[in-house]
N, C-alpha and C positions, 0 to 999 in steps of 0.2 A: 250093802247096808248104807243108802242113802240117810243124809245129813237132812238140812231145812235143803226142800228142792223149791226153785222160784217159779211154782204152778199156782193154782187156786186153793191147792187143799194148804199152802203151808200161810192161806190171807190170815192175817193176825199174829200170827205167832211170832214172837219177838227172837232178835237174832241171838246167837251166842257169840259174847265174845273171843276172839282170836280164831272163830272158824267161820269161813263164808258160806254162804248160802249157791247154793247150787245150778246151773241151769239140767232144764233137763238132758237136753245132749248130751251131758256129761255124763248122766246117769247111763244113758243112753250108749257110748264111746267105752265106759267103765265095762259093760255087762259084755259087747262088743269083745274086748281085749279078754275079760273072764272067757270066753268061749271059746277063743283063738291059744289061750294057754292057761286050762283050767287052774281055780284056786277057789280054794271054799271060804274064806270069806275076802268080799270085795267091798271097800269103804270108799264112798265118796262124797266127800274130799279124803285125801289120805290123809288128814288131822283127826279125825275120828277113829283110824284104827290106834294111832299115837294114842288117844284117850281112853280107849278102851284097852292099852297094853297098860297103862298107866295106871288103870283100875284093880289090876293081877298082883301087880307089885306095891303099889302104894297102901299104909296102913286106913282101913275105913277111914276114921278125921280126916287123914290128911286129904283122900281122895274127895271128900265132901267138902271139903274147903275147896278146893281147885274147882269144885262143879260149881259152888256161889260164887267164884271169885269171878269165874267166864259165866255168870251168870247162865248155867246148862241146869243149874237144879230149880225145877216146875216152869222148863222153857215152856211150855204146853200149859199147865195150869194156870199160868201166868200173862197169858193170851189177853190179846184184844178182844173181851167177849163180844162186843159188837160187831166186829167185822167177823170173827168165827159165827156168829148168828145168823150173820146174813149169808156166809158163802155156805154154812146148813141149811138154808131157806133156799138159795141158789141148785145146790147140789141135788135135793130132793125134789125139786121141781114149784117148792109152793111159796119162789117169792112172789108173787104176784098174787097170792091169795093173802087174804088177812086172815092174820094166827089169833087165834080165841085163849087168853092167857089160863 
């Protein structure tokens, strides 16, 4: 259960604080050790499982404040939509076509 991985798909999306952002390798080394001695869920970085044990035990509020406070609540909604524009125009194949609004 990768975090922000520093590839194309995470261009825009702004960081959370207290949790880095990922290279793939790691993602990579994570699944690697998963397989070498299985465990059914793998977080990477292991701040993310912290935040989701976080979420089990913490009252709703209180866990929604923690998610505004690291800035993790609408990490995604909250995007650079221009740079997610264009790495959707990258990804699909039609930046180099002009998009008809």
């Amino acid at each position: 259960m990768p975090a922000i991985v520093n590839t194309e798909l995470s261009s825009g999306v702004r960081r959370v604080r207290g949790m880095r952002a990922v290279e793939p390798e790691d993602v990579a080394n994570a699944i690697v050790r998963a397989l070498r001695r299985p465990r059914f869920d793998v977080y990477v970085p292991a701040e993310v499982g912290a935040l989701s044990r976080k979420h089990a035990v913490l009252p709703r509020r209180a866990f929604e404040a923690l998610l505004r406070a690291t800035r993790a609540a609408g990490v995604v909604a909250n995007s650079d939509r221009v740079a997610r524009a264009q790495y959707e125009r990258r990804s699909t194949g039609t930046a180099d076509r002009q998009l008809v609004p």
